[in-house]
Structures are given as structure tokens and as C-alpha cells.
Short mmCIF file of the C-alpha atoms (twelve columns), coordinates in Angstrom:
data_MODEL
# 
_entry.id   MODEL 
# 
loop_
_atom_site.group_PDB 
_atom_site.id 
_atom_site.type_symbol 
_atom_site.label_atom_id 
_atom_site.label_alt_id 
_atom_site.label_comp_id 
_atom_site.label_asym_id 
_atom_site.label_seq_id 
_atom_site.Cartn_x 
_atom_site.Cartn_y 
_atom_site.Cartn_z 
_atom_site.pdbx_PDB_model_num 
ATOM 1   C CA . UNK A 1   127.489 141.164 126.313 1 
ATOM 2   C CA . UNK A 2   125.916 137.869 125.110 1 
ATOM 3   C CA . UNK A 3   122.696 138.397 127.260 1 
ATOM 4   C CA . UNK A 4   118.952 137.664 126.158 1 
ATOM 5   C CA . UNK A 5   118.716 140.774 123.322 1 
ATOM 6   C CA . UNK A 6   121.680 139.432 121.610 1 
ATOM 7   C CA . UNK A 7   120.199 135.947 121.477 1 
ATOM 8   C CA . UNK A 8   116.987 137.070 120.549 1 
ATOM 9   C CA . UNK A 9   118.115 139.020 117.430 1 
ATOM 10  C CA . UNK A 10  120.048 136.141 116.148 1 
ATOM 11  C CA . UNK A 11  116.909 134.243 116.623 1 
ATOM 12  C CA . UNK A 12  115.031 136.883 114.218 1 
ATOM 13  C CA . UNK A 13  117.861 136.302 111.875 1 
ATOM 14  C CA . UNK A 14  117.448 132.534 111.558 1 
ATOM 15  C CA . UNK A 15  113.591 133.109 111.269 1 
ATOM 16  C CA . UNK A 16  114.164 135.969 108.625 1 
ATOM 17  C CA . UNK A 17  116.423 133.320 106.352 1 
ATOM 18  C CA . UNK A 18  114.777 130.674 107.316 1 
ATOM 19  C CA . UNK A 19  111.794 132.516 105.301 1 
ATOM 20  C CA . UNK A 20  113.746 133.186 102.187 1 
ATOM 21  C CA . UNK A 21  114.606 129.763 102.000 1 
ATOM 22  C CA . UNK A 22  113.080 127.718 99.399  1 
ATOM 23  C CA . UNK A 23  113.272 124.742 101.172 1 
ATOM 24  C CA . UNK A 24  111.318 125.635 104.109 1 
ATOM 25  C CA . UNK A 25  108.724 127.395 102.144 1 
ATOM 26  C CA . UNK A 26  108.059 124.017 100.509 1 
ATOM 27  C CA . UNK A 27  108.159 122.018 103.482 1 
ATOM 28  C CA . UNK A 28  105.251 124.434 105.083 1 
ATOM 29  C CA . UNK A 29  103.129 123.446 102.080 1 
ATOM 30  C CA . UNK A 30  100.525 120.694 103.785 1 
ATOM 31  C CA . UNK A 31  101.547 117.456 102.232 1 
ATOM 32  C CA . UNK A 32  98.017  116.867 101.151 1 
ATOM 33  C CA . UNK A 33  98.569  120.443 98.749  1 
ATOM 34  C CA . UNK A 34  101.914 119.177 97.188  1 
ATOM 35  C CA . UNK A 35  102.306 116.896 93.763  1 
ATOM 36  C CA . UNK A 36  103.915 113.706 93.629  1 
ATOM 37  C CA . UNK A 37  107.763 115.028 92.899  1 
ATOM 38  C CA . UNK A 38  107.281 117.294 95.934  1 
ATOM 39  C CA . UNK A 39  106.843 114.213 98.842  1 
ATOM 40  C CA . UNK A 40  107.271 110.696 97.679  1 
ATOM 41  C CA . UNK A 41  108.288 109.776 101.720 1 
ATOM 42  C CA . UNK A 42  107.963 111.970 104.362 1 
ATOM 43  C CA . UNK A 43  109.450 110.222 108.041 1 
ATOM 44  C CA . UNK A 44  109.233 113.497 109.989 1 
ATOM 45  C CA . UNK A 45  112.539 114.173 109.579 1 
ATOM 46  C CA . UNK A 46  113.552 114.124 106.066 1 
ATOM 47  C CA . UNK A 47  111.944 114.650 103.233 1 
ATOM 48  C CA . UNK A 48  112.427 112.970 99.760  1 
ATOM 49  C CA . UNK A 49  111.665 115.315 95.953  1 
ATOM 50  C CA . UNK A 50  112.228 114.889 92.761  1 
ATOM 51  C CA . UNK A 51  115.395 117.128 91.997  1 
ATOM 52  C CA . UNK A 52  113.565 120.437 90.016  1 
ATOM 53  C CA . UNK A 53  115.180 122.223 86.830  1 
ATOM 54  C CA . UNK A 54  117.036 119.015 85.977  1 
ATOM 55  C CA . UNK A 55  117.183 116.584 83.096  1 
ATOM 56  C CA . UNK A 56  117.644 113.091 84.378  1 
ATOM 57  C CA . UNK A 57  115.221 111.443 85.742  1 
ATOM 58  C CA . UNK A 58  115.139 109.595 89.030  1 
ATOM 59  C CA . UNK A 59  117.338 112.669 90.191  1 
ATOM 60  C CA . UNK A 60  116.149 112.847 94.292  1 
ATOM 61  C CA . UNK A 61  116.715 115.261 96.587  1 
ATOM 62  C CA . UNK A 62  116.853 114.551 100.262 1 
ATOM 63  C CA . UNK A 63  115.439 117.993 102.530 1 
ATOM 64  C CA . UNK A 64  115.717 117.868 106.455 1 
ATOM 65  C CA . UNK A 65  112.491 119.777 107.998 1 
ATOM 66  C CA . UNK A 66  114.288 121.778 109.817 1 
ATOM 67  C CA . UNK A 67  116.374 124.402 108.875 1 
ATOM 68  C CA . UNK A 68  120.231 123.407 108.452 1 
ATOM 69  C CA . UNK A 69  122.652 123.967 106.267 1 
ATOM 70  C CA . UNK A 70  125.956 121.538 107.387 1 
ATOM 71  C CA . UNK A 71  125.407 117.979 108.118 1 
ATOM 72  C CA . UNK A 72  127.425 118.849 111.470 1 
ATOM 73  C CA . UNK A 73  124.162 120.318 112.680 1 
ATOM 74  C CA . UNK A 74  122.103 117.807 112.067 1 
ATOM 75  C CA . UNK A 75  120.762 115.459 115.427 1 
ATOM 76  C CA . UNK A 76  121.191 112.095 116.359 1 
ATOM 77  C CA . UNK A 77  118.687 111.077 115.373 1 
ATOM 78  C CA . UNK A 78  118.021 112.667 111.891 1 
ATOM 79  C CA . UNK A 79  121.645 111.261 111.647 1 
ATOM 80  C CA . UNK A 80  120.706 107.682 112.314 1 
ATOM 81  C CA . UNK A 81  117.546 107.911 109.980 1 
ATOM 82  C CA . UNK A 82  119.467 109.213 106.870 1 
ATOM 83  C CA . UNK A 83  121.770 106.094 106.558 1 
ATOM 84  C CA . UNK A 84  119.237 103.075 106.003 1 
ATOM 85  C CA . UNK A 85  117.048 106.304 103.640 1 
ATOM 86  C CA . UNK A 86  119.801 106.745 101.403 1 
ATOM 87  C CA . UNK A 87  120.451 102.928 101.107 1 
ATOM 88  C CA . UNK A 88  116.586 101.808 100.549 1 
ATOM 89  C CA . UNK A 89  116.219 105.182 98.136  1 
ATOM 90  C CA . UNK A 90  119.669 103.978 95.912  1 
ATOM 91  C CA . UNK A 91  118.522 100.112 95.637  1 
ATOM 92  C CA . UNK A 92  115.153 101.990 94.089  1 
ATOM 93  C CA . UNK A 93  116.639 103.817 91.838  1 
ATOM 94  C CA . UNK A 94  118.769 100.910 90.835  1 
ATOM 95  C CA . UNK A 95  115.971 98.903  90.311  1 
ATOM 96  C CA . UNK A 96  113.975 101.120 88.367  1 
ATOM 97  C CA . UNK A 97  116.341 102.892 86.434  1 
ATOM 98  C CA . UNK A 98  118.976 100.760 85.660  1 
ATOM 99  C CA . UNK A 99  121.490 102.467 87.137  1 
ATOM 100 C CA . UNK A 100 124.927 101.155 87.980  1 
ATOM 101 C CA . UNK A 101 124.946 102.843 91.329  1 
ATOM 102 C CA . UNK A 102 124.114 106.285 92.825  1 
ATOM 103 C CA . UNK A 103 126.073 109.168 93.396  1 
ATOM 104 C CA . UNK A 104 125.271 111.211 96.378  1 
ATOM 105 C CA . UNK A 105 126.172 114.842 97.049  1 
ATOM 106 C CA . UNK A 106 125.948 118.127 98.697  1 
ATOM 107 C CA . UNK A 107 126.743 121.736 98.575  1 
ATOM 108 C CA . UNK A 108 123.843 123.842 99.116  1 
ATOM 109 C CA . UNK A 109 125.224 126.988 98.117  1 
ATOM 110 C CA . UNK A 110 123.519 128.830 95.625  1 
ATOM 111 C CA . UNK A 111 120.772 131.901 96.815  1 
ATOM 112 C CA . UNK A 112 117.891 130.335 98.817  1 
ATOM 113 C CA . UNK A 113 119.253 127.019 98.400  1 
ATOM 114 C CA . UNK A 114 121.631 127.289 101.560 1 
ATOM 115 C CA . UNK A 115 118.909 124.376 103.183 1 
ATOM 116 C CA . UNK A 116 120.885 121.347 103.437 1 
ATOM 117 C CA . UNK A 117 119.478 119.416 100.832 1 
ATOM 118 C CA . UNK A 118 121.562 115.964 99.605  1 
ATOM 119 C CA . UNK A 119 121.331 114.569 95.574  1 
ATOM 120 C CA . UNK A 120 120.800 111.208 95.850  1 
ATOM 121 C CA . UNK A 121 121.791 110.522 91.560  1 
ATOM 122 C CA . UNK A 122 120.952 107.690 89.822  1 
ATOM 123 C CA . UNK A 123 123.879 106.697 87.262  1 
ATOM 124 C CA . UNK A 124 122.458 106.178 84.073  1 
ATOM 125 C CA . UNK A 125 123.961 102.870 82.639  1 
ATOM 126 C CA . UNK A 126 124.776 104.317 79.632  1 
ATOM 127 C CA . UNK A 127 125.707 107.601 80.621  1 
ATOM 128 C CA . UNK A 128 127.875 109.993 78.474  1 
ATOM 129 C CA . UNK A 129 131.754 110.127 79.424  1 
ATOM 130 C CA . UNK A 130 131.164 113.714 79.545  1 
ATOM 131 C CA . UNK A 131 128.827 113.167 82.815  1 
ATOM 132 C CA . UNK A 132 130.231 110.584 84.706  1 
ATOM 133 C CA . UNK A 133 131.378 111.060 88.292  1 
ATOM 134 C CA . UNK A 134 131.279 114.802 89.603  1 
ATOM 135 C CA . UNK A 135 130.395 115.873 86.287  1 
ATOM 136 C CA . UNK A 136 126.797 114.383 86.257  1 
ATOM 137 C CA . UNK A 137 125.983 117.674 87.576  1 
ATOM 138 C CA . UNK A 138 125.935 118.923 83.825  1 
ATOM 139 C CA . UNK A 139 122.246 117.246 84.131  1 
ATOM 140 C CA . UNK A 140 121.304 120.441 86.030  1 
ATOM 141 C CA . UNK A 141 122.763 123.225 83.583  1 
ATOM 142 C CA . UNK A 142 121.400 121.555 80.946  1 
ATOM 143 C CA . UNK A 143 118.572 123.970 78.564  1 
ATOM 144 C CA . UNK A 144 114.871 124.032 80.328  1 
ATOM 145 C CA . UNK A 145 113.507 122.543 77.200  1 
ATOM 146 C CA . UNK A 146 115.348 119.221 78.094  1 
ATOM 147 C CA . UNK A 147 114.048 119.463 81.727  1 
ATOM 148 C CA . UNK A 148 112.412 116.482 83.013  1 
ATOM 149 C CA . UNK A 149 108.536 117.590 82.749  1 
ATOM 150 C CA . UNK A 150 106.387 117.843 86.231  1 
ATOM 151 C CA . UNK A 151 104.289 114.751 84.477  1 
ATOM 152 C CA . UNK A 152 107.084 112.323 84.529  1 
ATOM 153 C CA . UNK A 153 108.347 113.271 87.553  1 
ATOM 154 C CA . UNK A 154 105.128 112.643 89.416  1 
ATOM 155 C CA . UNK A 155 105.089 109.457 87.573  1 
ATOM 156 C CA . UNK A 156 108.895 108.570 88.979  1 
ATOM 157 C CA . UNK A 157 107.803 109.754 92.400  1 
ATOM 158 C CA . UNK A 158 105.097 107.572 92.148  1 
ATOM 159 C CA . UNK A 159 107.154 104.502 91.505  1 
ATOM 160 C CA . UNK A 160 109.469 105.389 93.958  1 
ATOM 161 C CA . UNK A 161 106.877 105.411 96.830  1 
ATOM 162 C CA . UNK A 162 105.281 102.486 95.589  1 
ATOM 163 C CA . UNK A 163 108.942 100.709 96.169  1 
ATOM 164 C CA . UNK A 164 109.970 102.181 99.635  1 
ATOM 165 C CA . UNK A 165 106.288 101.317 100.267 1 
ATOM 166 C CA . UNK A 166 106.891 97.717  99.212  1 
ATOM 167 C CA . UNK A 167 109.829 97.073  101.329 1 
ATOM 168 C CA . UNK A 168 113.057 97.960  99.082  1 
# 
């Protein structure tokens, strides 16, 4: 009953929404072929962005290479690498935007989004009452014309790399 066909087609499956999957499509992309925002570290196991269709800026977005979407299925050892990544990546942000801490989080629900991905959130220091603590998220929904612009977040990326790069 569980022989080689049925294995095989649940294989294809993986492959087939591993395909739709926005996250994978942009971790094919050659790293020399991607801006700034789109790989500002890269340790063969995770990958570090600039959080897309958002408004805050410094808003990171952590992206395993392979295809996963519960931290339960992650390995040992992109396990053991995430820890010191997050920690290094929030005393970063700290530093270069002020923030009072980070917030991390992840859900990867929505359509084509179901690749683990974590939100590594700088806290702005003067952030609105209305967006502290879970509700920072409102920085995502807010209107495309307040979106942070690919310019600035190449610029943040930038920074970023230059810091991680410099020993943070």
C-alpha cells in the first residue's frame, strides 16, 4: 500500500508546491542576479531579505533554502545556525535603528508564502501604541504608497551586511 508509486507521487507533490512557492523561486535566483534587500547574508542554510510590501524599515525576513514550512522540520543543524543569526541580526538592527528590541515571528500562511520564513522586527523607539507588540504587523497592511522603496531597502541591506560583516 505505501510502496515506491505512492512515495514517488508525494514526491511530485512537494516538487509541484515547492514551484509555486515564492520563496524557492527567489532562492533559485543566482545570488550574483539578486539586489541588495534580496541577500544581505547567505550561510547555506538560511537566508536573510528585507521584508517586501512593508513600511518599516529594517523589517528582515529569515528564508531556509530548503523547502519547509514548520520549524519541527527543520535539521540540526539549520537549528543550531538560526540561534546565534537571529541574535547577531537583532543587535544590528538595534544598533542601526534604534530600536528597543526585536520582535520575532512566524506564520507562513498566506498563498505561496507557506515557506517557513521568520520576521525578525525591529521596534521602532518611538513606535505608535497602536503597533506595539503583535500589532506591529499593521506595518505590512499598511497602503503601497507608504511602502519602504526598493532604494532604501538596498541601502538597509547594505548596512546590515556591512555589520554582520564587521563582527556584530
Amino acid at each position: 500500500m505505501w510502496g515506491r508509486s505512492t512515495a514517488r507521487r508525494t514526491e511530485d507533490l512537494t516538487e509541484v508546491r515547492a514551484s509555486d512557492c515564492y520563496s524557492c523561486r527567489q532562492n533559485a535566483v543566482p545570488e550574483v542576479e539578486r539586489p541588495p534587500r534580496e541577500h544581505i547574508s547567505d550561510d547555506g542554510s538560511w537566508r536573510v531579505v528585507h521584508a517586501i510590501g512593508c513600511s518599516l524599515p529594517g523589517w528582515l525576513c529569515l528564508i531556509p533554502h530548503r523547502h519547509i514550512s514548520s520549524l519541527s522540520e527543520m535539521t540540526q543543524e539549520e537549528a543550531s545556525l538560526l540561534g546565534p543569526l537571529i541574535r547577531r541580526l537583532s543587535a544590528v538592527l538595534q544598533r542601526l535603528t534604534g530600536a528597543r528590541k526585536c520582535y520575532l515571528m512566524f506564520f507562513a500562511e498566506a498563498p505561496g508564502f507557506e515557506h517557513l520564513h521568520i520576521h525578525l522586527v525591529p521596534r521602532p523607539p518611538d513606535c505608535p501604541e497602536d503597533r506595539v507588540g503583535p500589532r506591529i504587523v499593521a506595518y505590512l497592511n499598511d497602503p503601497e504608497e507608504l511602502w519602504i522603496a526598493a532604494e532604501e531597502m538596498d541601502a538597509m541591506a547594505l548596512r546590515v551586511r556591512e555589520e554582520l560583516v564587521a563582527g556584530a
